[in-house]
C-alpha positions as CSV (number, residue, x, y, z in Angstrom):
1,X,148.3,118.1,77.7
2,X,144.5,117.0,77.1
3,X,145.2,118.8,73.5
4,X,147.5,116.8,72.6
5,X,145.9,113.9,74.1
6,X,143.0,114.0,71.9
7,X,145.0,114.6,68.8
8,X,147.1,111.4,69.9
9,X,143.5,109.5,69.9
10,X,142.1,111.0,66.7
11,X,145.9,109.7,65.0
12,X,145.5,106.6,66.3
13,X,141.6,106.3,65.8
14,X,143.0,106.7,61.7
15,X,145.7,104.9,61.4
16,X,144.2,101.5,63.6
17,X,141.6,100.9,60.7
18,X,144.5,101.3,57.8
19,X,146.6,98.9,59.5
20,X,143.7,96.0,59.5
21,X,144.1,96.8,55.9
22,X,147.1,96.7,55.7
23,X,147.4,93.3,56.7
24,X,148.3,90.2,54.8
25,X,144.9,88.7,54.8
26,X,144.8,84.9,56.3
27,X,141.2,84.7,56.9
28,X,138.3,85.6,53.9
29,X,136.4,86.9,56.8
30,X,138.9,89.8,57.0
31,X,138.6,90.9,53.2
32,X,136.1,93.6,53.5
33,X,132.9,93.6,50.7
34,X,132.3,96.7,48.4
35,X,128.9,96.6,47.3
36,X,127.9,98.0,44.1
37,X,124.2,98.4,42.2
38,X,123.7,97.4,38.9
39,X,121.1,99.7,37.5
40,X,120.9,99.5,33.8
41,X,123.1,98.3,30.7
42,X,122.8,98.7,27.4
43,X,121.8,96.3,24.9
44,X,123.0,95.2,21.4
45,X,120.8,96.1,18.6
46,X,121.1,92.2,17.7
47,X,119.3,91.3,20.7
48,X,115.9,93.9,20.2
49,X,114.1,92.0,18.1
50,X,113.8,89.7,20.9
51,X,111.2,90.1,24.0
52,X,113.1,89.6,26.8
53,X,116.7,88.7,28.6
54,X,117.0,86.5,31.4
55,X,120.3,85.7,33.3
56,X,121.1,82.6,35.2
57,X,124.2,82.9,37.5
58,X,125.8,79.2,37.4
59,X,128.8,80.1,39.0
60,X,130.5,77.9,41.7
61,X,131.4,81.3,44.0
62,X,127.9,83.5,43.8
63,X,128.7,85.7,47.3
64,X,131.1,88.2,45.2
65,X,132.1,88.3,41.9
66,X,135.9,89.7,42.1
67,X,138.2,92.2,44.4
68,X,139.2,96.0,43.6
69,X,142.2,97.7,44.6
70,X,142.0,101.2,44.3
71,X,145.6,101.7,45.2
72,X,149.1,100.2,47.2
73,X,148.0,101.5,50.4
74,X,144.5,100.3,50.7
75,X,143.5,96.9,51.0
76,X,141.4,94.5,48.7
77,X,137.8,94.8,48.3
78,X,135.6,91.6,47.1
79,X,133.3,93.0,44.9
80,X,129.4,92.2,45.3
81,X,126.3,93.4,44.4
82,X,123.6,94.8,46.6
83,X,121.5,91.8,45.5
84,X,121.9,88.3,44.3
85,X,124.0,88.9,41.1
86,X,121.3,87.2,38.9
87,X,118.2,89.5,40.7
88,X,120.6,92.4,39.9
89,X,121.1,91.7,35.9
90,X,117.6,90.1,35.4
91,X,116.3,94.0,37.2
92,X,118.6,96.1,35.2
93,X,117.2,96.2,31.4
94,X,113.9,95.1,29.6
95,X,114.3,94.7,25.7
96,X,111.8,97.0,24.0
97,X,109.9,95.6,21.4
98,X,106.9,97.2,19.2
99,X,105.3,93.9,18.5
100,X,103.4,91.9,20.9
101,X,103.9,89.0,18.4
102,X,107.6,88.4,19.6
103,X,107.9,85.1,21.3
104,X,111.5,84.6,21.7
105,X,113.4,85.7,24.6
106,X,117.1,85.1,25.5
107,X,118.4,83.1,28.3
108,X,122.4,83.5,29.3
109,X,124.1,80.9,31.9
110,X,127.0,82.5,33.2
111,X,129.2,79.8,34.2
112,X,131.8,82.2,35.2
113,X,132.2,86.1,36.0
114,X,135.4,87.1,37.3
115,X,136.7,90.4,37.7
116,X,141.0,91.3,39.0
117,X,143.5,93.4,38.4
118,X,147.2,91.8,38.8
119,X,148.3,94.7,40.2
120,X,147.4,98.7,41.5
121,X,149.7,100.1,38.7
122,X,148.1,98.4,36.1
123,X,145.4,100.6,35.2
124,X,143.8,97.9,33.3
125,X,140.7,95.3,34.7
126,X,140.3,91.8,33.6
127,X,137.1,90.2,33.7
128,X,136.7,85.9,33.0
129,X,133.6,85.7,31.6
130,X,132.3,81.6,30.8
131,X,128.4,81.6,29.4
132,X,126.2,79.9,27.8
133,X,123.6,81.6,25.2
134,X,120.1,80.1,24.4
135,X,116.8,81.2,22.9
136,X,113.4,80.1,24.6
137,X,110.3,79.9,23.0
138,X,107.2,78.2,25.5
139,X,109.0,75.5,27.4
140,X,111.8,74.9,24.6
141,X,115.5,76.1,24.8
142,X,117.5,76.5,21.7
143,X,121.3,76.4,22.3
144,X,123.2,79.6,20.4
145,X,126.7,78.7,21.3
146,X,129.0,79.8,24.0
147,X,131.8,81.6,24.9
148,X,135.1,81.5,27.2
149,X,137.3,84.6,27.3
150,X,139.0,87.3,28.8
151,X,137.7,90.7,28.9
152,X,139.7,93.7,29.4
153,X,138.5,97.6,30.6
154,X,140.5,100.5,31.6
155,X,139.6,101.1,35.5
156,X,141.5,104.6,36.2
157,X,138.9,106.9,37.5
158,X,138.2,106.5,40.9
159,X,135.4,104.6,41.7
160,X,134.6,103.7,38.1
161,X,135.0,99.8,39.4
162,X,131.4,100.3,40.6
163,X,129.9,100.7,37.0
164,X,132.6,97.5,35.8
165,X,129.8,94.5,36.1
166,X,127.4,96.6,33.8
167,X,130.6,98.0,31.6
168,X,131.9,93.6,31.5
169,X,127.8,92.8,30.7
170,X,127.8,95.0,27.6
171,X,130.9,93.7,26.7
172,X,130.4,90.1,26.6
173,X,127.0,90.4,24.8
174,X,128.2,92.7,21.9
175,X,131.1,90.0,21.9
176,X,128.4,87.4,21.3
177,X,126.4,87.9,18.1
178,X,123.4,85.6,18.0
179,X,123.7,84.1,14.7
180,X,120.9,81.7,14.0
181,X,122.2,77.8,13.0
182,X,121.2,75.4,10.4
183,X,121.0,73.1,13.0
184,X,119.5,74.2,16.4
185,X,119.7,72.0,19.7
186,X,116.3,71.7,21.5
187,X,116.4,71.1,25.1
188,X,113.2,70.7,27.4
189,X,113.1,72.5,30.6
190,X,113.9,69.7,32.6
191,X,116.9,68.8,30.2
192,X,117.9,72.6,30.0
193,X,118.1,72.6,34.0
194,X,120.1,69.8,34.2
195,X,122.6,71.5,31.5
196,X,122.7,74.8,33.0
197,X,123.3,74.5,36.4
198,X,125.2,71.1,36.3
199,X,128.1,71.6,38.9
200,X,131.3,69.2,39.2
201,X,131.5,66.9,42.0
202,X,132.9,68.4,45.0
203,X,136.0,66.8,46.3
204,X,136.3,63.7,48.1
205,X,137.4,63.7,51.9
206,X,140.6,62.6,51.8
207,X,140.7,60.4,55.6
208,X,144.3,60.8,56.1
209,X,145.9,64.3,57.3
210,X,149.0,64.6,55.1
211,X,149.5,63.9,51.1
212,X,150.3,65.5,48.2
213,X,147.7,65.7,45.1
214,X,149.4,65.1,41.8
215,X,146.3,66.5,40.0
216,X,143.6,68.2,39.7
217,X,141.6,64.9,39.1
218,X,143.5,62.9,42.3
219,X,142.2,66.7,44.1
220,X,138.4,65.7,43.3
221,X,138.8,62.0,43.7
222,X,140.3,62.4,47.3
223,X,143.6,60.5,45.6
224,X,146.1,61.2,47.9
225,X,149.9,60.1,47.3
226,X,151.4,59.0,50.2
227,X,155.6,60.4,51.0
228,X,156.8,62.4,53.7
229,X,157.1,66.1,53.9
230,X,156.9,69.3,55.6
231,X,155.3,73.0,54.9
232,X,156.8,76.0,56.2
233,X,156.2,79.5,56.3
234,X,158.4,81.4,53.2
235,X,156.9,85.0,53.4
236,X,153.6,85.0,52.8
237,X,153.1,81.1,51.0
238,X,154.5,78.2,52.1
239,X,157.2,76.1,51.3
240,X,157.2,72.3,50.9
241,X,160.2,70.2,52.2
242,X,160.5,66.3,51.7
243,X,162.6,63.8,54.0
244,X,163.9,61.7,50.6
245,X,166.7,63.1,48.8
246,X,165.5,64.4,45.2
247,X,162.0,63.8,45.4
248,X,161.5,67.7,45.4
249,X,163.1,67.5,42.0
250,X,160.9,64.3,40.8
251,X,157.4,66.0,41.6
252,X,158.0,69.3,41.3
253,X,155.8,69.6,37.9
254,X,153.5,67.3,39.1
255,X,152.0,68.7,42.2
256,X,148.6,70.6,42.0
257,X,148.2,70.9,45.7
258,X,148.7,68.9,49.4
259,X,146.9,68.1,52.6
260,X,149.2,69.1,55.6
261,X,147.6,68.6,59.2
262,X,144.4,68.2,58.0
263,X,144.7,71.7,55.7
264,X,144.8,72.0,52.1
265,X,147.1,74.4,50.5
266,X,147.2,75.0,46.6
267,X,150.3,75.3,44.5
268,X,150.6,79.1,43.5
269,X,153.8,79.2,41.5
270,X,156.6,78.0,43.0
271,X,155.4,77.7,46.4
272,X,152.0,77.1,48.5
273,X,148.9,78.9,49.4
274,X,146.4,77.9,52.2
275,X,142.9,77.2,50.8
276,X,139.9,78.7,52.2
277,X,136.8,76.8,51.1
278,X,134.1,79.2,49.6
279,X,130.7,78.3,48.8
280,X,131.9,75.6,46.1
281,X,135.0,76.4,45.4
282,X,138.2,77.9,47.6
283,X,139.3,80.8,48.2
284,X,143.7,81.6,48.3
285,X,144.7,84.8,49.9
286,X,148.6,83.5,51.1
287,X,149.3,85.9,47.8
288,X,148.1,89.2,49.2
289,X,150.2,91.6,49.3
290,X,149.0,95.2,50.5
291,X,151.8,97.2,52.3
292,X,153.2,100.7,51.2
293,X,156.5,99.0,50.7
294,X,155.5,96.5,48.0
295,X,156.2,97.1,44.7
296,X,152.9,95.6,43.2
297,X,150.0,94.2,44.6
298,X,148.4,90.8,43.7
299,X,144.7,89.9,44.2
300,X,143.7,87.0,45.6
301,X,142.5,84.0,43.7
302,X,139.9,81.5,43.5
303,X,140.4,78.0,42.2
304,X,138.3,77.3,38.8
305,X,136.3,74.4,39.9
306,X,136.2,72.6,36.2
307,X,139.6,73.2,35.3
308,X,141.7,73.2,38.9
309,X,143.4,76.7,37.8
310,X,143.9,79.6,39.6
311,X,141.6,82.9,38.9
């Protein structure tokens, strides 16, 4: 009897942690963090004539920087780094030139870097990547251009998601070429600081407890429109219900999110997800979906703080 006694425990002992997993996640706090080094990653040829690179992490969520799945029965991951993200790039690589006359170095603002994988079949990773490329000589900054896109990396060997930052890195700057202009933007420290980490206005407290937001705008402005309505639970989002008759119908298209009780909740396709707020942005996990018995997975999403979109 005590045999099987401590078998029953050590079963137990197993399965208790992959239940808390298992979980559809209400709170950030009970997403667990995979931390992951970023030790080197290679450069361009483009970019050795230069002496140095030097990242600035201007994004609105710094603590993580996306979520792994490695498959249906585990749960989501955020991804993070063992230091600061910035620390971790501006440690990793040192550009190696033979000429101690080189002035120029190379200064990136990353304005977004976003990595997800719509589902555990998928075998493919996306990464947002939004940055900003500049050249500094003394106390100038020359601005090189920008970029905005989606990068995309096979992720099928296990654990291979811990090399993705460095892999998504080397991808956006060989995506980048640094072509030199005609006409070159000069910006002063003081003017580049201003650029670089320049943030949108965080929203406006909206005073009253219930109202819809017809916009991403009326979301930041604390413009609430006034009707009736009720949220209820509809699996793992919420569903919106109002007291007149066709005025589902009327806003439908137009609704970018509500205040309910004091909450906000985010339209995520046809229905509503509760909204987390997260260093300066907010965090939706009403879409997670981590059980044996699910078809496909989805990852939870943050809201893009200078668009209103979900990411």
């Amino acid at each position: 009897m005590r045999i099987y006694f401590i078998v029953l425990l050590l079963i137990v002992s197993k399965i208790c942690p992959a239940q808390r997993e298992l979980i559809h996640a209400r709170d950030p706090a009970s997403i667990r963090t995979e931390l992951v080094t970023i030790t080197h990653f290679n450069l361009p040829e483009s970019y050795s004539r230069y002496a140095g690179i030097r990242f600035i992490d201007a994004r609105w969520l710094k603590a993580f920087s996306g979520f792994i799945q490695q498959n249906a029965k585990a749960g989501f991951r955020k991804i993070s780094t063992s230091r600061l993200f910035e620390e971790e790039l501006n440690s990793a690589v040192k550009i190696k030139h033979d000429s101690s006359t080189i002035v120029d170095s190379i200064v990136v603002v990353l304005k977004n870097f976003w990595m997800s994988r719509n589902s555990v079949k998928d075998q493919e990773m996306s990464c947002h990547v939004k940055a900003l490329f500049f050249t500094k000589r003394a106390d100038s900054f020359f601005f090189r251009g920008k970029m905005d896109t989606l990068l995309k990396r096979h992720a099928i060997v296990q654990y291979e998601y811990k090399d993705l930052p460095a892999f998504f890195i080397e991808d956006m700057l060989n995506a980048f070429p640094l072509q030199q202009n005609h006409y070159e933007k000069r910006y002063l420290k003081n003017d580049f600081v201003r650029l670089a980490l320049q943030q949108k206005q965080p929203p406006v407290d909206s005073l009253k407890d219930s109202g819809l937001f017809l916009s991403f705008s009326d979301f930041l402005k604390g413009r609430l429109y006034n009707t009736s309505f009720s949220l209820s639970d509809f699996k793992d989002q919420y569903r919106i219900s109002f007291e007149r008759t066709g005025e589902g119908e009327a806003l439908a298209a137009k609704i970018w999110g509500c205040l309910y009780n004091g909450q906000l909740y985010i339209k995520n396709g046809k229905h509503y997800s509760k909204a987390f707020a997260a260093e300066n942005t907010f965090l939706l996990l009403g879409n997670v979906k981590t059980t044996a018995q699910e078809d496909t997975s989805s990852s939870p999403v943050i809201v893009n703080m200078e668009t209103g979109k979900l990411e």
